[in-house]
VMD Tcl script that builds the backbone (N, CA, C; Angstrom):
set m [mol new atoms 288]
animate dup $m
set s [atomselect $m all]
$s set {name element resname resid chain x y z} {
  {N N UNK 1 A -21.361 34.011 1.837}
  {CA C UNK 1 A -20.610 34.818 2.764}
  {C C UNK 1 A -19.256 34.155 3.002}
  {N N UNK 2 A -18.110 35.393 2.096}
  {CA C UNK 2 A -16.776 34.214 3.029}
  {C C UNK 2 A -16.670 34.357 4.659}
  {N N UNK 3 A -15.792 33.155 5.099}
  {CA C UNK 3 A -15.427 33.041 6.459}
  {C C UNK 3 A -14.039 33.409 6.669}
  {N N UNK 4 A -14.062 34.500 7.341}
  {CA C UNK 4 A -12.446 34.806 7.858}
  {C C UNK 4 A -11.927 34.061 8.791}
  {N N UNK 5 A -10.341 33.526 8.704}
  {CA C UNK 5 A -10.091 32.891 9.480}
  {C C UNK 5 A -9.146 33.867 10.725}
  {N N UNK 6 A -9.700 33.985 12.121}
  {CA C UNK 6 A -8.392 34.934 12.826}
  {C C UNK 6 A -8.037 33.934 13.880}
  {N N UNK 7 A -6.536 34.388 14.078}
  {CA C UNK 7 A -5.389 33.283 14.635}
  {C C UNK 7 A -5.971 33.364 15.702}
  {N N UNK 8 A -6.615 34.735 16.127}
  {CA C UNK 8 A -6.963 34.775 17.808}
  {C C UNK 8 A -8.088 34.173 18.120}
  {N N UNK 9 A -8.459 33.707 17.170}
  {CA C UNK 9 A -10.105 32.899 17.732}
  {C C UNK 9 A -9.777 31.500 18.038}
  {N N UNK 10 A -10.423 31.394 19.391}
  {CA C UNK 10 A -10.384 30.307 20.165}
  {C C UNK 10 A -11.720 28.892 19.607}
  {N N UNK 11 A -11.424 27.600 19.239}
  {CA C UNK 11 A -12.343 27.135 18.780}
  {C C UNK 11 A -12.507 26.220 20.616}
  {N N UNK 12 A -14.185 26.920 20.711}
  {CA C UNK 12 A -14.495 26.411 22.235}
  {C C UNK 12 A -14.748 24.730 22.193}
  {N N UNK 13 A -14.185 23.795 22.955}
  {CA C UNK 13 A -13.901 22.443 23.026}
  {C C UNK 13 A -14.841 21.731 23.480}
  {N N UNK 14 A -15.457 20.852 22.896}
  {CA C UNK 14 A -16.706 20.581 23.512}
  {C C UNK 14 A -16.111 18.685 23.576}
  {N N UNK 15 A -15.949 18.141 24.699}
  {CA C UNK 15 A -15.262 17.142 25.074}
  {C C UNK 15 A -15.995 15.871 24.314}
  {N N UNK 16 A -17.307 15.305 24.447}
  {CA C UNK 16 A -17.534 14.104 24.106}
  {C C UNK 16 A -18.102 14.201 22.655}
  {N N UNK 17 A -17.844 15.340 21.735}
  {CA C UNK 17 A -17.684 15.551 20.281}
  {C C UNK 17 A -16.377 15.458 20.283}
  {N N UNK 18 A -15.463 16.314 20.372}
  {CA C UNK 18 A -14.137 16.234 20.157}
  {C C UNK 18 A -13.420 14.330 20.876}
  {N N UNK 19 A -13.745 13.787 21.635}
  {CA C UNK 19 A -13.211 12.742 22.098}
  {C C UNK 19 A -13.552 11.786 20.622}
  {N N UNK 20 A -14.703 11.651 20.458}
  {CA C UNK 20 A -15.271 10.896 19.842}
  {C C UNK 20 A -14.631 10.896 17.937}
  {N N UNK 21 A -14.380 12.642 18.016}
  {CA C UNK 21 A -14.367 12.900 16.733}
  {C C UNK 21 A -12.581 12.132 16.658}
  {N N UNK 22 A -11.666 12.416 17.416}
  {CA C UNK 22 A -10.677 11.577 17.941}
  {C C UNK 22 A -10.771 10.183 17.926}
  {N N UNK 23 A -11.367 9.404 18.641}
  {CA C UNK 23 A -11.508 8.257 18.850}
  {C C UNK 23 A -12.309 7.501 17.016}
  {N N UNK 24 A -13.026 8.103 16.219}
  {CA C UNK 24 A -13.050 7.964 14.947}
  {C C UNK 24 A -12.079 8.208 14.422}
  {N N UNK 25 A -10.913 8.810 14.209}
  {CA C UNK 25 A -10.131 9.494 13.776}
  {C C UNK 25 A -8.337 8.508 13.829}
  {N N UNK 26 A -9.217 7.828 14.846}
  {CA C UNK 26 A -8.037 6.426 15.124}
  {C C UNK 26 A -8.535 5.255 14.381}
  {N N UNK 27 A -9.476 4.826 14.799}
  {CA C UNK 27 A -10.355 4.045 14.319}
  {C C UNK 27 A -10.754 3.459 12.815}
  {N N UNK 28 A -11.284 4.589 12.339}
  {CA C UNK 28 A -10.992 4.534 10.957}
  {C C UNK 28 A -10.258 3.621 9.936}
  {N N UNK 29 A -8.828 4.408 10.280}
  {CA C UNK 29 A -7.855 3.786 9.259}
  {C C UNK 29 A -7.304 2.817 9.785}
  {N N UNK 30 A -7.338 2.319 11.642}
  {CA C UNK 30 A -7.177 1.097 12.412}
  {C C UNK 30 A -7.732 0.117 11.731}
  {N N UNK 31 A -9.028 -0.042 10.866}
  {CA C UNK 31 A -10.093 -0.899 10.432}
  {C C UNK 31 A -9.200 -1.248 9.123}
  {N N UNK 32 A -8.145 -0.640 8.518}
  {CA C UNK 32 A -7.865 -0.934 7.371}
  {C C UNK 32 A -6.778 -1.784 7.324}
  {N N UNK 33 A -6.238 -1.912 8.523}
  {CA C UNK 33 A -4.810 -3.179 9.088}
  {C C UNK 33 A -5.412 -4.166 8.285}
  {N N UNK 34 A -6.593 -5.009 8.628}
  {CA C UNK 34 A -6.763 -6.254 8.412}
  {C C UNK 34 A -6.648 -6.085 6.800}
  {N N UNK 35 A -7.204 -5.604 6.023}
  {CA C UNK 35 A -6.861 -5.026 4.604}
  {C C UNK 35 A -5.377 -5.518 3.940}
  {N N UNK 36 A -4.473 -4.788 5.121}
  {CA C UNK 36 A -3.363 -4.424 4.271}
  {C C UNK 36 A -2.671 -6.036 4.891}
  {N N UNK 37 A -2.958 -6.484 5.878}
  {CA C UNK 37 A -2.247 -7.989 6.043}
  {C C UNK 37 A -2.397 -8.753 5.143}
  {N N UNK 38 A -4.321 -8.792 4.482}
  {CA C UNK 38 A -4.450 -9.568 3.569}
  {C C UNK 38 A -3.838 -9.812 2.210}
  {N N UNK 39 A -3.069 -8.415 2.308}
  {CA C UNK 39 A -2.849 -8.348 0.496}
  {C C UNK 39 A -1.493 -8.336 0.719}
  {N N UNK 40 A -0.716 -7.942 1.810}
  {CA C UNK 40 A 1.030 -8.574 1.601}
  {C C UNK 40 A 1.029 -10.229 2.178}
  {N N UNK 41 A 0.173 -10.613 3.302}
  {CA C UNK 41 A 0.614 -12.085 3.320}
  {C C UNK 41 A -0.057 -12.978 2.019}
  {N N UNK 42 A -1.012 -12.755 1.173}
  {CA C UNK 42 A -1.127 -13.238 0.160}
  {C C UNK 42 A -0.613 -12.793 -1.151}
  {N N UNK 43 A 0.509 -11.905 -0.985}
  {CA C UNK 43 A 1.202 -11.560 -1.794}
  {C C UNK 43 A 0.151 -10.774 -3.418}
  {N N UNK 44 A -0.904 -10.269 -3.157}
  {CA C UNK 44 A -2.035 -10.418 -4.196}
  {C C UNK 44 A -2.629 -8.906 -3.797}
  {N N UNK 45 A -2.857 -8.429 -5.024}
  {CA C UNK 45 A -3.570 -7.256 -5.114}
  {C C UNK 45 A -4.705 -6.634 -5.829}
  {N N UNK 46 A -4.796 -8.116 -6.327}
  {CA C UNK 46 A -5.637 -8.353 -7.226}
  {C C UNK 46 A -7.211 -7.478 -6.527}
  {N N UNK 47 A -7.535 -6.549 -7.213}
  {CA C UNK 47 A -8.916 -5.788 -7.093}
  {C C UNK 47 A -9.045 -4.627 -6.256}
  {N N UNK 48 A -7.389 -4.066 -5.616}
  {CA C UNK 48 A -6.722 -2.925 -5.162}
  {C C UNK 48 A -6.605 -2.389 -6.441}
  {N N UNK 49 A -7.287 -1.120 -5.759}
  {CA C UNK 49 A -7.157 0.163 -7.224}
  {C C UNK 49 A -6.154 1.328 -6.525}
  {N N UNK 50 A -5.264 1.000 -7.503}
  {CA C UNK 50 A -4.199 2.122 -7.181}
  {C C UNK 50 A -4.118 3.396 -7.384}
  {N N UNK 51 A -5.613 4.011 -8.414}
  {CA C UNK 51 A -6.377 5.105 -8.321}
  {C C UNK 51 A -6.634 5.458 -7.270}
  {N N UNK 52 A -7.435 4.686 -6.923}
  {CA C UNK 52 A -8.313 4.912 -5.561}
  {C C UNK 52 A -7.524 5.464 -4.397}
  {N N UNK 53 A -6.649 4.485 -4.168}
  {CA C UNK 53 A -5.356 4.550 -3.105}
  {C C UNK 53 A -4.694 6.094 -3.055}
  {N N UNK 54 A -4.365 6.238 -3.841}
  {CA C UNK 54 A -3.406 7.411 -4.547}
  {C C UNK 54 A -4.375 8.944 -4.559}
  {N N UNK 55 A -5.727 8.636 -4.551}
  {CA C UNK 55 A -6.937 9.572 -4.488}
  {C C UNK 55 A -7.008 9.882 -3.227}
  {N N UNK 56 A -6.839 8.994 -2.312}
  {CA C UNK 56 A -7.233 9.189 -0.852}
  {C C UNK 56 A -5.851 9.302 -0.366}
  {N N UNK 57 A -4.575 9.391 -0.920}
  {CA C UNK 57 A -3.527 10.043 -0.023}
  {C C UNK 57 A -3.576 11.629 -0.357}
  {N N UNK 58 A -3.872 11.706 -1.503}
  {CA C UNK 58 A -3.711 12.813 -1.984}
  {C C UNK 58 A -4.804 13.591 -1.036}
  {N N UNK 59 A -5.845 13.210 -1.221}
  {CA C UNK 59 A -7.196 13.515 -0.065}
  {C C UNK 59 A -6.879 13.975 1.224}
  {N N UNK 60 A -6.122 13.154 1.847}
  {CA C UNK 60 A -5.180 13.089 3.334}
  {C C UNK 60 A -4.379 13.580 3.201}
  {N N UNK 61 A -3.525 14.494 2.554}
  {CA C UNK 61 A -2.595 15.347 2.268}
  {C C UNK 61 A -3.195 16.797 2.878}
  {N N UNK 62 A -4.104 17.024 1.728}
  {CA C UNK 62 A -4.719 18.391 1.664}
  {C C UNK 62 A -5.646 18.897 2.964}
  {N N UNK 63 A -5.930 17.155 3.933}
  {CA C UNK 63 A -6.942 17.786 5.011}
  {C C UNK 63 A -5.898 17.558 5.824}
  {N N UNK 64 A -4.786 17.108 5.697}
  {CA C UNK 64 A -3.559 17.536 6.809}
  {C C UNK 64 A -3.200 19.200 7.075}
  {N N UNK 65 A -2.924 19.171 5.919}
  {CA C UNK 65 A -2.796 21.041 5.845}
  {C C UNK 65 A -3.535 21.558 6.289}
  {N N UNK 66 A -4.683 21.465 6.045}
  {CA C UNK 66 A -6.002 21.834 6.530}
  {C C UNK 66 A -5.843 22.277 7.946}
  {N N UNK 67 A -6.078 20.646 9.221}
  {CA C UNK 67 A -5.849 20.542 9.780}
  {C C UNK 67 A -4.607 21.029 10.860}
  {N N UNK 68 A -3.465 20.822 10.457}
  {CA C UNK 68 A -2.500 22.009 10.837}
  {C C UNK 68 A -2.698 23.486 10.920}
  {N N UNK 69 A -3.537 24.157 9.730}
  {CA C UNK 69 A -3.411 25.206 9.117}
  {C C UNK 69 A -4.433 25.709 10.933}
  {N N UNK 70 A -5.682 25.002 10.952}
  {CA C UNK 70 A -6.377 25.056 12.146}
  {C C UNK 70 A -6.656 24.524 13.330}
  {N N UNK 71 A -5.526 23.800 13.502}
  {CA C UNK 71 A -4.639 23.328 14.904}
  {C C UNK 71 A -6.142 22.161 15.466}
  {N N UNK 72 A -6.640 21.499 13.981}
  {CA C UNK 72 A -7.588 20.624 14.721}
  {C C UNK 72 A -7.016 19.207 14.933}
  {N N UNK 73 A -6.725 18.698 16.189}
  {CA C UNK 73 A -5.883 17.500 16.554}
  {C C UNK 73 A -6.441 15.949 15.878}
  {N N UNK 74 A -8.100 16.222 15.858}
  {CA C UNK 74 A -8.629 14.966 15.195}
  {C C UNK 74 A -8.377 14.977 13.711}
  {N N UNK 75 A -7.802 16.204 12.948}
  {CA C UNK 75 A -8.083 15.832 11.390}
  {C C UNK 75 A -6.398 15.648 11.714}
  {N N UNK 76 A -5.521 16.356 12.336}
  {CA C UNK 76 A -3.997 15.931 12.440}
  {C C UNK 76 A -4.428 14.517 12.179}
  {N N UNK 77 A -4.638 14.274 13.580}
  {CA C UNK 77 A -3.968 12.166 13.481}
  {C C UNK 77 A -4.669 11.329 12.785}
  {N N UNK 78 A -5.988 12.275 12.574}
  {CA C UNK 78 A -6.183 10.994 11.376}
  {C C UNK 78 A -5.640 11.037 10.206}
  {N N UNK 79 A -5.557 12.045 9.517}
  {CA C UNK 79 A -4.677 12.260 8.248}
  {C C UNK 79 A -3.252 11.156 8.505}
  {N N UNK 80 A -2.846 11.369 9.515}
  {CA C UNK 80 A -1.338 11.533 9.696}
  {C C UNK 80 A -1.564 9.640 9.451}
  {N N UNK 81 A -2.427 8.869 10.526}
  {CA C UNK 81 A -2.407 7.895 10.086}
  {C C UNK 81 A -3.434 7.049 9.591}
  {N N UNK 82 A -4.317 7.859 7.885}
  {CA C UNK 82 A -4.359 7.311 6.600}
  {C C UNK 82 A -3.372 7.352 6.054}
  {N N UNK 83 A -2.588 8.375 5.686}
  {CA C UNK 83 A -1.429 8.540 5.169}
  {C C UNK 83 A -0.320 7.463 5.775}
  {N N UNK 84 A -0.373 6.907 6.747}
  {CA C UNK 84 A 0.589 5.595 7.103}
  {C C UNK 84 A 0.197 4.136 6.594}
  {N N UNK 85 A -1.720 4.015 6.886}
  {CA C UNK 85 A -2.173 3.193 5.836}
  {C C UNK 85 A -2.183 3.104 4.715}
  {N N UNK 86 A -2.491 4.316 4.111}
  {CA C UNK 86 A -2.929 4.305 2.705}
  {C C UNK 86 A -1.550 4.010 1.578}
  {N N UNK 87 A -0.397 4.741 2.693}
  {CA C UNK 87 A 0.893 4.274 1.347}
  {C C UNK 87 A 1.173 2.551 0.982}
  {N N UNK 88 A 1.137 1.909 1.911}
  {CA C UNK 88 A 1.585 0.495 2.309}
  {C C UNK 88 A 0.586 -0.169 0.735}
  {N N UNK 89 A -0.613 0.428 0.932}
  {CA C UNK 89 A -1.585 0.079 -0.197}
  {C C UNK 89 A -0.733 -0.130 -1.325}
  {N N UNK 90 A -0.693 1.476 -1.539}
  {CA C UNK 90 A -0.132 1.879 -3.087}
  {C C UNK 90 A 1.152 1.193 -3.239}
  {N N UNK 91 A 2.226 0.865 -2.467}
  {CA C UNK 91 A 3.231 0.096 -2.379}
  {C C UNK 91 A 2.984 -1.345 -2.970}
  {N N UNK 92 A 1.682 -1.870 -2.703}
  {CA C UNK 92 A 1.133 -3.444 -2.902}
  {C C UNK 92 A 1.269 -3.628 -4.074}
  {N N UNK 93 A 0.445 -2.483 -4.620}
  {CA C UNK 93 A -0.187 -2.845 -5.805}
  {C C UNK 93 A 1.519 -2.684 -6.783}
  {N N UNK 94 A 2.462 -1.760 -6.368}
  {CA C UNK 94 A 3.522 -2.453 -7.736}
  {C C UNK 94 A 4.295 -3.453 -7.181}
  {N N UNK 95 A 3.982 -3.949 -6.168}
  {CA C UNK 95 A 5.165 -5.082 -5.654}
  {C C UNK 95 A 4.472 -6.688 -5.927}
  {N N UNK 96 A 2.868 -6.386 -5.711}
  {CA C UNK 96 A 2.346 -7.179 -6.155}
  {C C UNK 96 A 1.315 -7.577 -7.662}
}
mol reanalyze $m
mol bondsrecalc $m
mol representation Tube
mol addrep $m
């Protein structure tokens, strides 16, 4: 069965799912700081796959749109910042 999408439908807010789904949504790609310190202060990228990297922006691209497309605030900011983590990655791997 497809699902129609209409602008006028209200998605009803259910607070300590939506907080949470938020509060993951920070979290997440927060966990990946220590990651990205390790591999510019050791100048080393050694076993960073720039596939991988480049898979999951691209990934975070498409559920941005997504997300916009259906005004959901937890896939916004998290997209918004993998996509702040995830480039710094792909940056490593040709600098390092």
């Amino acid at each position: 069965m497809k699902h129609t999408y209409h602008p006028h439908h209200k998605i009803k807010r259910d607070g300590v799912i939506d907080d949470l789904a938020l509060f993951a949504g920070i979290m997440s790609p927060a966990a990946t700081l220590p990651q990205i310190y390790l591999v510019y202060s050791t100048q080393s990228s050694v076993g960073v796959s720039l596939f991988m990297w480049t898979a999951y922006n691209v990934v975070s691209a498409i559920l941005l749109m997504y997300g916009i497309r259906h005004k959901l605030k937890p896939i916004i900011i998290s997209q918004i910042l993998w996509l702040i983590v995830q480039t710094p990655m792909m940056i490593a791997v040709f600098l390092f």
